[in-house]
C-alpha positions in Angstrom: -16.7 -7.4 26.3 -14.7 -8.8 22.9 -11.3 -7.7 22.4 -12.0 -5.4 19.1 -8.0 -6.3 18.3 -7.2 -9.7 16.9 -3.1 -8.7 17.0 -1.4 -6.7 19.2 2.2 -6.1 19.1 3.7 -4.9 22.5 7.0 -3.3 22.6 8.3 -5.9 20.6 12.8 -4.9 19.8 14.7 -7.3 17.5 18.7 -7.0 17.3 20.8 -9.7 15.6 23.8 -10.1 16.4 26.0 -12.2 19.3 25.0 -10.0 22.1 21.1 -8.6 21.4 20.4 -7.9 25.2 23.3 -5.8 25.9 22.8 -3.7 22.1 19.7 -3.2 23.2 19.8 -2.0 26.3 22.7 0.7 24.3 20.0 1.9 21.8 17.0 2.4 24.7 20.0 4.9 26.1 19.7 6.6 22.9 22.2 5.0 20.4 21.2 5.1 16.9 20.7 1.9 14.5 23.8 3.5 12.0 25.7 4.0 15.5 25.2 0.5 16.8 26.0 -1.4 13.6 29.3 0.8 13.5 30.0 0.2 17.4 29.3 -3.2 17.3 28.4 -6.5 15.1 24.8 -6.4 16.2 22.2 -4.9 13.9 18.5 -3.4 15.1 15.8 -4.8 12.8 13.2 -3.3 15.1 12.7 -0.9 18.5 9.5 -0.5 20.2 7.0 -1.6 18.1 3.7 -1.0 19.3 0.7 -1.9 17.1 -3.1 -3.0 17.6 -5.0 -4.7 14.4 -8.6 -4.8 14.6 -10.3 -8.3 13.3 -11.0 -8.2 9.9 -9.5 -5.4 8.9 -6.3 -5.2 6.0 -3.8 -3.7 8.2 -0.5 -2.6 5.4 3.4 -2.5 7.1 5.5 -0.2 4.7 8.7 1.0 4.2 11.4 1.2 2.3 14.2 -1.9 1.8 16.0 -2.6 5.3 12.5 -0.5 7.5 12.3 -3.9 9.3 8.6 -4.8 8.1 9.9 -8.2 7.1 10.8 -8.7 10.2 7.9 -7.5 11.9 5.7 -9.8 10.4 7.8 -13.0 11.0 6.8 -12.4 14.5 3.5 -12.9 14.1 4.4 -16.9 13.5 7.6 -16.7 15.5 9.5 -17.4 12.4 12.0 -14.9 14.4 11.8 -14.6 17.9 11.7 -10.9 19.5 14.6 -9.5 22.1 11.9 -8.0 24.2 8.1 -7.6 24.0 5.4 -9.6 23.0 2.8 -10.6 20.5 -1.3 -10.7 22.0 -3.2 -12.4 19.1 -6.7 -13.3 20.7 -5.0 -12.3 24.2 -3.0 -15.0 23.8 1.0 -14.6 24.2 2.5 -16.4 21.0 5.9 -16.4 22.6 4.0 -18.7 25.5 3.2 -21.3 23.1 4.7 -25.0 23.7 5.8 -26.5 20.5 3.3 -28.4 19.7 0.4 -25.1 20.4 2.9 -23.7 18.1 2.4 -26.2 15.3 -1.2 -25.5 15.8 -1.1 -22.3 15.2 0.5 -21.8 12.2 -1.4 -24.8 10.8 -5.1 -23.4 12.2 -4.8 -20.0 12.9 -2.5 -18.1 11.0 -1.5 -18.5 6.9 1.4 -17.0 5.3 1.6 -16.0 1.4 5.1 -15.4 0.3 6.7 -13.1 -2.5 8.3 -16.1 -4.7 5.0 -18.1 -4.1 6.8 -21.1 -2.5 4.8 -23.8 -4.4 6.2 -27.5 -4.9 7.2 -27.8 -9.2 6.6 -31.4 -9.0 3.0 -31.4 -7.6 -0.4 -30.2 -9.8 -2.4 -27.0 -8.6 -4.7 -28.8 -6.8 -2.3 -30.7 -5.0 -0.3 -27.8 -3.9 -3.5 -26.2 -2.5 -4.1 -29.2 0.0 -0.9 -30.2 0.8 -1.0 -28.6 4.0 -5.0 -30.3 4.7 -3.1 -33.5 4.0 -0.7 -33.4 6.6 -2.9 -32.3 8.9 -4.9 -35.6 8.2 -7.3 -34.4 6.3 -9.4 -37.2 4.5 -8.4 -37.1 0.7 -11.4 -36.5 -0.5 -12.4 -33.8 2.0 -9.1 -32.1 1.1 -9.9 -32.4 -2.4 -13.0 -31.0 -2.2 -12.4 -28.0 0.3 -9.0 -27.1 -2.2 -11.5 -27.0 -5.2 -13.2 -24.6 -3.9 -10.3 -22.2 -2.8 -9.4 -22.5 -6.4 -12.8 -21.3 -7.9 -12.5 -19.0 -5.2 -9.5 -17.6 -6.5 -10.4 -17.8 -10.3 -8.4 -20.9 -11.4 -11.0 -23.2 -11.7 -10.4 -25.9 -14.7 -6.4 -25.3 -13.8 -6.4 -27.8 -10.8 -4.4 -30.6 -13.2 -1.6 -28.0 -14.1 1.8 -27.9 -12.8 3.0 -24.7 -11.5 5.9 -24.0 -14.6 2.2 -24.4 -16.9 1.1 -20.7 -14.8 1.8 -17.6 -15.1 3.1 -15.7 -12.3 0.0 -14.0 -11.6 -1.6 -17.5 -11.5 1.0 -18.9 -9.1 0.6 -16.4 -6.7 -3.4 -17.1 -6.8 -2.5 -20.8 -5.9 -0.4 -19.8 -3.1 -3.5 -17.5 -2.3 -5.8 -20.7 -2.2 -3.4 -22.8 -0.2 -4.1 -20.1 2.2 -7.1 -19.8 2.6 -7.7 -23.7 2.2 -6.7 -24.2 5.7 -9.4 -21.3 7.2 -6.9 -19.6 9.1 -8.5 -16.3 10.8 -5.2 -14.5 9.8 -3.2 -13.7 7.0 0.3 -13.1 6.8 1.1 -11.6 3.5 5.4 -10.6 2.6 5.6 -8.4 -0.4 2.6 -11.0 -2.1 2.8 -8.8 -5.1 6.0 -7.8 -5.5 7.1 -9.9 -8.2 4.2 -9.5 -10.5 4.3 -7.7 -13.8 2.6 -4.3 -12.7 -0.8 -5.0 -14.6 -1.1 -8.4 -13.0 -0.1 -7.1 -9.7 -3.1 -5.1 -10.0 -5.2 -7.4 -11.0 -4.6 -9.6 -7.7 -4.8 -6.7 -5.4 -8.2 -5.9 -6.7 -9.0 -9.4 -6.8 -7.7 -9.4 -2.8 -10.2 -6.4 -1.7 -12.9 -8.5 -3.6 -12.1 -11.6 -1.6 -11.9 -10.0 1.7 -15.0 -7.8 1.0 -16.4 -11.8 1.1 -14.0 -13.3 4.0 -13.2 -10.7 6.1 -10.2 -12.0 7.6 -7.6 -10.5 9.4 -4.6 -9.5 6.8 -1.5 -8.0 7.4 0.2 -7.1 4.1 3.4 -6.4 3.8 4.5 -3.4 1.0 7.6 -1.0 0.2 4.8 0.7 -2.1 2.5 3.6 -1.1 0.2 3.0 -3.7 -0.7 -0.3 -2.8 -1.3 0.4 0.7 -3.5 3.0 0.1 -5.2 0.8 -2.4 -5.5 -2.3 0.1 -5.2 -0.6 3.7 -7.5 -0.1 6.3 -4.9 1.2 8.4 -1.0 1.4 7.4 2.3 1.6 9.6 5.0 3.3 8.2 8.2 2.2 9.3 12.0 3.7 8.8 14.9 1.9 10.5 13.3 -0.8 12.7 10.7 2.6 14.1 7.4 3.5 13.6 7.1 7.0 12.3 2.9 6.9 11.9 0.0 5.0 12.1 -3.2 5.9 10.6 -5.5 5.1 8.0 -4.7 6.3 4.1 -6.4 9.8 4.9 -4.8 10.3 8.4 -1.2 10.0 6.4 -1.8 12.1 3.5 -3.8 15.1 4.9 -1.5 14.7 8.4 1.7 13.1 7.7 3.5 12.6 11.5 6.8 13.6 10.7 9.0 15.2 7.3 9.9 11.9 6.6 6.3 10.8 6.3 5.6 14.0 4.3 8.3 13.5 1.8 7.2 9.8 1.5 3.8 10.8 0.5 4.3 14.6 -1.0 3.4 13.3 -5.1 0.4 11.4 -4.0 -2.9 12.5 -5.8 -4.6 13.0 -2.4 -8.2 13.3 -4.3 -8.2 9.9 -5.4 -7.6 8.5 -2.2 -9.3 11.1 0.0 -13.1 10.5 0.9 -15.6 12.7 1.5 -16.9 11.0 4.4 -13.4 11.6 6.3 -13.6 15.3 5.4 -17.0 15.8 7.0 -17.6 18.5 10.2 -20.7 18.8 12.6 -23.7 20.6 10.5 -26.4 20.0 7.9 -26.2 21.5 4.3 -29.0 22.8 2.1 -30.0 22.3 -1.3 -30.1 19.6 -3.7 -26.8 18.3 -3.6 -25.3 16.0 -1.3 -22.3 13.6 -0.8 -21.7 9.9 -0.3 -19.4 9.5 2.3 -17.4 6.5 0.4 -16.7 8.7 -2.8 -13.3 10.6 -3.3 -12.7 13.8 -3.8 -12.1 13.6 -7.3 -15.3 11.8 -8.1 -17.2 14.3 -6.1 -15.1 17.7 -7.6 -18.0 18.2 -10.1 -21.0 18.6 -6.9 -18.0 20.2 -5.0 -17.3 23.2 -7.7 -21.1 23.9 -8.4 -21.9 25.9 -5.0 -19.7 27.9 -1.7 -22.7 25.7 0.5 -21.8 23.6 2.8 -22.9 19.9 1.3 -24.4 17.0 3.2 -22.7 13.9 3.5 -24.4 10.7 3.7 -23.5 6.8 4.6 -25.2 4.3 2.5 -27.9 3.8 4.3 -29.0 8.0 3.9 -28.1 9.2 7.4 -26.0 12.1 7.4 -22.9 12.3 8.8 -22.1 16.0 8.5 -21.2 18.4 5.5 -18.5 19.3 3.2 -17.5 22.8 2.0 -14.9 23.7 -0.7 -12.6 25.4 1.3 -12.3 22.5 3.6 -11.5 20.2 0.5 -8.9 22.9 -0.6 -7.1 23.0 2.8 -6.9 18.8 3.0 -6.0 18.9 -0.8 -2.7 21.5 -0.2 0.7 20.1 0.0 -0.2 18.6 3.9 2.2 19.7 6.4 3.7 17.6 9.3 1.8 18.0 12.2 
């Protein structure tokens, strides 16, 4: 049977510092990331990090500045190496790979986008987008034609000639987007993609990500300090605080069942009816009537069905089967101020 997870993150601990084996071994006997760094000139980035991403799914890392998620995902490429654990992708240990399997890995199987768009001033659009096919010895004109297309892909066709100080920064980032995915990595590494961007662009390229992945389905691990954009761009999110994992879940699991009060304070002004669907709501039973729920609409879109009877509502996936119902009181209860479970 296929492995439904494409990553997995074992137990993976990260302390800089000149003795990371030793701090370690003081924080799993309880000491405290503020305590260490006081006690000592070694600093824990991140303790016992356990995660499992599905294949194809958007999978968001958040926290706040100094959570560690940067430093989580530099794993993933063994841009930083861990203290302890290990990272599965396809089974595979990515702390077991020679140099060279490592090359190929970053070159074949895994793509990173950065927040400042690293792109070369002194080369075109086009030639940014393929100058990783290049070195890889990629015919020209292959690598031409396979970078054109990322660019369409990503909206900037007719821009391939421009330089990157002719862009805007949302354009910039959509090159480093097409460099990529011009290499047909399975994975994508994303650090704070957005960050940078003027908030109306920024929202124009994480629509335009959900509408590419809708098409590529790759595996994406997005890095965020905001809550809003996971919830936008999630399938699942991790929060993280101080190198720890505090919950796991998808958009709805955090808002209607936060883990923890720092999880509920991160997520208490939330509008939990635009986010929360109807089809995560749903318990066993079949409703009457003329009215009935899609299981992909919010709450807010379906208030107006919701307000017009005390019956319980069917709920039904796109292709008509139903999934279960929906009553008021059950959207009142997941709407209230959630408390920590």
């Amino acid at each position: 049977m296929t492995n439904p997870f494409k990553i997995k993150v074992e137990h993976v601990s990260k302390v800089f510092g000149p003795d990371p084996k030793a701090a370690l071994a003081r924080v799993n006997a309880g000491l405290s990331k503020a305590e260490l760094l006081a006690q000592s000139r070694n600093v824990l980035g991140l303790h016992d990090i356990n995660l499992s991403i599905r294949a194809g799914e958007t999978f968001v890392i958040m926290g706040l500045s100094g959570s560690g998620k940067s430093t989580l995902i530099r794993h993933f490429n063994r841009l930083i190496e861990p203290t302890a654990g290990r990272i599965l992708v396809d089974d595979v240990d990515v702390l077991s790979l020679s140099e060279a399997e490592l090359r190929a890995f970053r070159r074949k199987k895994v793509s990173m986008v950065f927040q400042r768009f690293a792109l070369l001033p002194h080369k075109t659009v086009l030639e940014n987008v393929i100058y990783g096919l290049m070195i890889d010895g990629m015919p020209k004109a292959q690598a031409r034609e396979k970078g054109a297309a990322q660019i369409a892909l990503v909206g900037l066709q007719g821009f391939e000639g421009h330089y990157p100080g002719q862009l805007s920064g949302g354009m910039q980032q959509r090159v480093g987007l097409a460099r990529a995915l011009a290499t047909d990595a399975e994975i994508l590494l994303m650090d704070e993609a957005f960050s940078a961007l003027d908030p109306l662009i920024r929202h124009d390229m994480q629509l335009q990500l959900r509408d590419l992945q809708a098409r590529l389905h790759k595996t994406i691990v997005f890095i965020t300090h905001d809550l809003d954009e996971a919830l936008l761009l999630g399938d699942d999110i991790a929060i993280l605080k101080d190198g720890v994992v505090r919950q796991v879940g998808t958009g709805t699991d955090i808002l209607v069942s936060p883990a923890d009060d720092y999880v509920a304070r991160f997520v208490r002004d939330v509008n939990r009816a635009r986010v929360v669907t109807c089809g995560s709501l749903v318990v066993p039973g079949t409703g009457g009537g003329d009215f009935s729920l899609s299981a992909d609409q919010t709450i807010e879109s379906a208030f107006a069905v919701l307000a017009a009877t005390d019956a319980p509502i069917s709920v039904r996936q796109s292709n008509g089967e139903i999934i279960g119902v929906l009553t008021r009181q059950r959207v009142f209860d997941a709407m209230a101020l959630a408390q920590p479970r």
